[in-house]
C-alpha positions as CSV (number, residue, x, y, z in Angstrom):
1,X,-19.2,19.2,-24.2
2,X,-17.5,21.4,-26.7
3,X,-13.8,23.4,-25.7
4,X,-16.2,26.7,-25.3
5,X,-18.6,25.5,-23.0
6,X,-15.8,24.1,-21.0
7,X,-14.2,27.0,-20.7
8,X,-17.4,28.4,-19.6
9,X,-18.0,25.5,-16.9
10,X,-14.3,27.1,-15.6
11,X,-15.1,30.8,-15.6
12,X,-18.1,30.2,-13.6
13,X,-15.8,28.2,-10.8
14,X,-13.7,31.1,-10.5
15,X,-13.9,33.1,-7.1
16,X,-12.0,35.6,-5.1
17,X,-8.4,34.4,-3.6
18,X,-10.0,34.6,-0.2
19,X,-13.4,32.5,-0.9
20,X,-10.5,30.0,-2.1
21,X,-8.8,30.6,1.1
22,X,-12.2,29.6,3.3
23,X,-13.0,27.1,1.3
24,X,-9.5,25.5,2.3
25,X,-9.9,26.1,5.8
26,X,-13.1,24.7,6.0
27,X,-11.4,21.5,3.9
28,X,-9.0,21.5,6.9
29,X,-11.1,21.5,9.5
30,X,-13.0,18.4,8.2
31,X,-9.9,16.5,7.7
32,X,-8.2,17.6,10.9
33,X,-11.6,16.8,12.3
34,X,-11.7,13.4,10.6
35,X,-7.8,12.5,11.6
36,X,-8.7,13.4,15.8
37,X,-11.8,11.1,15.4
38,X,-10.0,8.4,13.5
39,X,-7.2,8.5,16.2
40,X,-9.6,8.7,19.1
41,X,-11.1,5.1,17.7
42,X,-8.0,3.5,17.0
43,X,-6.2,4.3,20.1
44,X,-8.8,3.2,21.9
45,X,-8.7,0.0,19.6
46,X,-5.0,0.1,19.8
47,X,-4.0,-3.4,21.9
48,X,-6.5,-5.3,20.0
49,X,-5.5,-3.7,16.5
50,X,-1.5,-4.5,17.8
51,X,-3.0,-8.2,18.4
52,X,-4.6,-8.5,14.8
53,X,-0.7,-7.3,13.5
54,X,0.8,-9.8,15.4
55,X,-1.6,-12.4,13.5
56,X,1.3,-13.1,11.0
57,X,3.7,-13.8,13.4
58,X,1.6,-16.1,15.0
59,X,1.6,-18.0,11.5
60,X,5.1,-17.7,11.1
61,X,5.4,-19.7,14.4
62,X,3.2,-22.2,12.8
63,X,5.1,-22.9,9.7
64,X,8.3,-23.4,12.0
65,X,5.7,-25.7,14.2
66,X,4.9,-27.6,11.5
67,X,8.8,-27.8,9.4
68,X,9.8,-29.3,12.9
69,X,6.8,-31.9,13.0
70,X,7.2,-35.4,12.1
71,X,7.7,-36.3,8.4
72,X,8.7,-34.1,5.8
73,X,7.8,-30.8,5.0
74,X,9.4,-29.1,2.1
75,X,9.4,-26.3,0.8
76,X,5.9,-27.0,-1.3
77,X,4.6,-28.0,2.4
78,X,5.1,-24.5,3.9
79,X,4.0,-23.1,1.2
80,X,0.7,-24.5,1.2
81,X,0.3,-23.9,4.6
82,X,0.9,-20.5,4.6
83,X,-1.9,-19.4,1.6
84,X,-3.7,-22.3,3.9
85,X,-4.3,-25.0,1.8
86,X,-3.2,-27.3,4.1
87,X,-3.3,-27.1,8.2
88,X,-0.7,-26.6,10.6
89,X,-0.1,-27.9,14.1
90,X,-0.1,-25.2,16.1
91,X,2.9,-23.1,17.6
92,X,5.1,-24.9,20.4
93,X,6.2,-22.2,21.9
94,X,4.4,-18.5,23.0
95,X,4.7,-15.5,21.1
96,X,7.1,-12.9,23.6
97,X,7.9,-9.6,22.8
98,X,9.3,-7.2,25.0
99,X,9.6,-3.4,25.6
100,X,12.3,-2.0,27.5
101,X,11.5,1.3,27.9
102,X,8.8,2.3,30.9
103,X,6.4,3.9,28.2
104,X,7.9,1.9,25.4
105,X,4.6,0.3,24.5
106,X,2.1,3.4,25.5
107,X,4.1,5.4,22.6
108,X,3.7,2.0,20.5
109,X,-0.2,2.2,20.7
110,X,0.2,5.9,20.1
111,X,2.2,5.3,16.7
112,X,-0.3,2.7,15.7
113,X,-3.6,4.7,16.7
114,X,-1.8,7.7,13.8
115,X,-1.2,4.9,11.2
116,X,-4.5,4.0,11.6
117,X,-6.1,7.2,11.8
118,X,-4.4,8.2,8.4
119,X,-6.2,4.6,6.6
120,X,-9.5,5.5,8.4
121,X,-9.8,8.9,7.3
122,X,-8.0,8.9,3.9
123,X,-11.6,9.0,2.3
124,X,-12.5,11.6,3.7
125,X,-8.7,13.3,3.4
126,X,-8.8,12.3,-0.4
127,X,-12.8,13.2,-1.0
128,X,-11.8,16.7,0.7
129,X,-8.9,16.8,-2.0
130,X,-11.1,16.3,-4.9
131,X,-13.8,18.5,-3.8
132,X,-11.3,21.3,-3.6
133,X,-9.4,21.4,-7.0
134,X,-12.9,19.7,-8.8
135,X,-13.5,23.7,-9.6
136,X,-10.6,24.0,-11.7
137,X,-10.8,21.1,-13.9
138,X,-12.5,20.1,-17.0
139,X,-15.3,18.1,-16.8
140,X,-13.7,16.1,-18.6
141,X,-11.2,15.9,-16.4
142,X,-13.3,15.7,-13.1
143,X,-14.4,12.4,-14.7
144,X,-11.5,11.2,-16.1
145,X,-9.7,12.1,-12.2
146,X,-12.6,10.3,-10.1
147,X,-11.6,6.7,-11.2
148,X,-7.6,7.0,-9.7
149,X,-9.4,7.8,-6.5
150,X,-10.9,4.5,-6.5
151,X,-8.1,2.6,-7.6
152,X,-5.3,3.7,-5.4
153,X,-6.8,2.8,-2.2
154,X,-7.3,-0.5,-3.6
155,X,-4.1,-0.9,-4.9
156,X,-3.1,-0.1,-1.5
157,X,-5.1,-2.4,0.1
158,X,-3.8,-4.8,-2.5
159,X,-0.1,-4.1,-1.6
160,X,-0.8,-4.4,2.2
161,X,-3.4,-7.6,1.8
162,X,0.3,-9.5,0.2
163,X,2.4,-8.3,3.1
164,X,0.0,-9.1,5.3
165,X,-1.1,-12.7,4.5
166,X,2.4,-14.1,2.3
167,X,5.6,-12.1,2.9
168,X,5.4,-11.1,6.9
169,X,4.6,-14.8,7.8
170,X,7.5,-16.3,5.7
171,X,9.8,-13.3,7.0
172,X,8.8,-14.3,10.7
173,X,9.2,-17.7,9.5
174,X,12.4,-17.4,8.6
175,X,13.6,-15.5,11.7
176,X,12.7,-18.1,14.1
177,X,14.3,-20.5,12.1
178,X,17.8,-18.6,12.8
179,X,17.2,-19.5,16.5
180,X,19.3,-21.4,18.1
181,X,17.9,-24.0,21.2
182,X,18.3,-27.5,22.4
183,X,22.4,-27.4,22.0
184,X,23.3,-27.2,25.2
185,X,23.6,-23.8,27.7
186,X,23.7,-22.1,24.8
187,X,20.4,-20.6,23.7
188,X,19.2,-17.8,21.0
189,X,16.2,-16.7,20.8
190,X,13.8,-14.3,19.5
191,X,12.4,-11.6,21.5
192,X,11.5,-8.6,19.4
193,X,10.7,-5.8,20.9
194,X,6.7,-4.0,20.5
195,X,8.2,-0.9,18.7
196,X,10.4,-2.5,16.3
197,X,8.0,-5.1,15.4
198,X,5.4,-2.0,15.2
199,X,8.1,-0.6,12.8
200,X,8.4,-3.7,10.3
201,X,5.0,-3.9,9.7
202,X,4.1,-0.7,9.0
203,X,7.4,0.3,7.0
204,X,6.3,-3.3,4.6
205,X,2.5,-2.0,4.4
206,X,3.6,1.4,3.4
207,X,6.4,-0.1,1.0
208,X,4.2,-2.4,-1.0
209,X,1.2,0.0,-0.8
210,X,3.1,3.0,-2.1
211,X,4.8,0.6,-4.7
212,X,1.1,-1.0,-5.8
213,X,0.4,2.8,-6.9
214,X,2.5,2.1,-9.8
215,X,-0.1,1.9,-12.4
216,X,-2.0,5.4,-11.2
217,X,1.2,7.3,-11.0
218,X,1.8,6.3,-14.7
219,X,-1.4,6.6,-16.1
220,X,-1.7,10.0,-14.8
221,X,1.6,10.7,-16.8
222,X,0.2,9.3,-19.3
223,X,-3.1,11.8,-19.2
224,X,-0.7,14.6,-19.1
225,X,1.6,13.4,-22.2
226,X,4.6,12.8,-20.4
227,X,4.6,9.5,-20.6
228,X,3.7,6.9,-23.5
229,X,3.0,3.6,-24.4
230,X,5.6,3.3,-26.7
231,X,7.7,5.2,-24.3
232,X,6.9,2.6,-21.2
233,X,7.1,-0.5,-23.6
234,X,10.7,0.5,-25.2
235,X,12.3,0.5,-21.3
236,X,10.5,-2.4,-19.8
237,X,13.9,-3.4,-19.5
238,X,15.2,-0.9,-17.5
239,X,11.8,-0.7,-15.5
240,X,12.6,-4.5,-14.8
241,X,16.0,-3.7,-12.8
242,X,15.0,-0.6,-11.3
243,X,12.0,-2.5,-9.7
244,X,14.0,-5.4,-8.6
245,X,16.9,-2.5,-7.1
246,X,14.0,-1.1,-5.2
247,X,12.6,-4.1,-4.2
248,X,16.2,-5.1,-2.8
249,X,16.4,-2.0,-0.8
250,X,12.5,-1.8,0.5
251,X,12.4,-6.0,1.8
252,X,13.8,-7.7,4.4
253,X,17.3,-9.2,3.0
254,X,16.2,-12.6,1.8
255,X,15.3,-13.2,-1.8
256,X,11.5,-14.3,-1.5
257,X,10.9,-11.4,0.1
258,X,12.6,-9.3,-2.5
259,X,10.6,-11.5,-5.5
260,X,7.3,-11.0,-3.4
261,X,7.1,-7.3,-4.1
262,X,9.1,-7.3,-7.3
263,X,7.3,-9.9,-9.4
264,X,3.7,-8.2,-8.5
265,X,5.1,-4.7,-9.2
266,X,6.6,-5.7,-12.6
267,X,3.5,-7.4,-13.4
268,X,1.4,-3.9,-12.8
269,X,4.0,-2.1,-14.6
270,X,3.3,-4.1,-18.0
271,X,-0.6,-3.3,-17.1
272,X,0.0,0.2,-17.0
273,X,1.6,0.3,-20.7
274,X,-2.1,-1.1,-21.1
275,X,-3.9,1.4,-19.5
276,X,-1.6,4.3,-21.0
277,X,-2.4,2.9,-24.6
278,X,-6.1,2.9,-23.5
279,X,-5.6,6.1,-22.8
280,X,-4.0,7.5,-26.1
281,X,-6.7,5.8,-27.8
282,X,-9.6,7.3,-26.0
283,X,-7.4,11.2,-26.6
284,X,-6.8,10.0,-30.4
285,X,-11.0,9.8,-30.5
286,X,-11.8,12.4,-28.5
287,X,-9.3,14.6,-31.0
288,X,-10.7,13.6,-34.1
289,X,-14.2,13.9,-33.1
290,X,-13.1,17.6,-31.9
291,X,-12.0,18.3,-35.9
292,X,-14.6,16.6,-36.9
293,X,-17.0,19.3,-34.8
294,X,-14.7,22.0,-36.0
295,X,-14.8,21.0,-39.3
């Protein structure tokens, strides 16, 4: 499609400031609409959702279950038990958490049922999105936006799969190891309560979801030139220390926790100089065949 009929494909899109006005209050009511019926299901869901979140900690109770089991377990050992390449006994003690406020754990199922009607409806929120500024775009650009909206929610589902399966069972892990039992009267224990353990999980899911977005953000910089290849590949350097200072402020303070989020987002941050020079090329073709045309 040549620059002309482009422009053409935009003049036709254009409308009145109040058909654009309707056409975003009709966008609302579908995702307002889409948000009450995501949060009607998960609320209703909400103590058995709560139960699948506490699935980690139930791991991290087996790791401790099976570092405390007869013969050695190192660090290897655990390790292959948590990614479950090897078994472990089960837990020798009951998961307890606590609330200690009288509707401490109503308000609980309330936050969860909002955090999950946001990842319910965020097809529809980001379908909604698209479908709104599509008028405005280039074709071009239509097709070259419809491939980020696949790729960020897996990304994010990427981000959250890692916190969900590796770093919140070795976090867990590692705080029921600081417990202290069997040394006397004296006796610590563990007894988090249902908001704060609410809380962790969905601050980590966000964290490493948000962070897994790394490669959209840049390659949509890179679409609109303020970013290049060159650019990204001259401060990888930098790029290195600023993830790992982020990573040190986002994770729980212990450093496998810090080197879980920083070594995956390091490694999409060298795939995005990739995609950005992908990118470039595809504009540097695109460009000459446009003075070829013109020509």
């Amino acid at each position: 499609m040549s620059h002309l009929d482009e422009e053409a494909d935009i003049e036709a899109s254009r409308a009145p400031l109040m058909e654009h006005l309707v056409e975003l209050r009709r966008r609302l009511i579908v995702c307002a609409a889409a948000l009450a019926i995501g949060f009607g299901v998960c609320f209703y869901f909400s103590q058995d959702i709560y139960f699948i979140l506490l699935r980690p900690f139930e791991v991290g109770a087996r790791l401790l279950a099976a570092q405390k089991a007869a013969g050695s377990h190192g660090s290897l050992d655990l390790l292959m038990t948590l990614v479950g390449l090897k078994a472990a006994p089960a837990a020798t003690q009951h998961l307890n958490l606590v609330f200690t406020a009288p509707l401490e754990f109503f308000f609980t199922k309330v936050k969860l049922a909002g955090f999950g009607a946001v990842v319910i409806a965020f097809p529809v929120l980001a379908w909604q999105l698209y479908r709104f500024v599509a008028p405005g775009l280039y074709k071009r650009e239509r097709r070259a936006f419809l491939p980020f909206l696949l790729a960020s929610p897996i990304l994010f589902l990427m981000g959250a799969a890692l916190v969900y399966f590796i770093m919140l069972p070795f976090v867990l892990w590692f705080s029921l190891n600081q417990q202290v039992t069997g040394t006397g009267a004296i006796s610590v224990q563990m007894l988090p309560k249902v908001s704060d353990y609410l809380s962790l999980v969905t601050t980590l899911l966000l964290a490493f979801g948000l962070c897994f977005q790394l490669p959209v953000v840049l390659s949509l910089l890179g679409m609109a030139g303020l970013v290049s290849s060159s650019m990204l590949r001259a401060g990888w350097r930098y790029a290195v220390v600023g993830v790992f200072a982020v990573a040190a402020v986002v994770t729980p303070p212990d450093p496998i926790s810090m080197l879980s989020l920083a070594l995956p987002i390091c490694l999409l941050y060298f795939a995005s100089i990739v995609c950005v020079q992908l990118i470039e090329r595809g504009r540097a073709k695109e460009d000459a065949a446009a003075e070829a045309q013109t020509a």
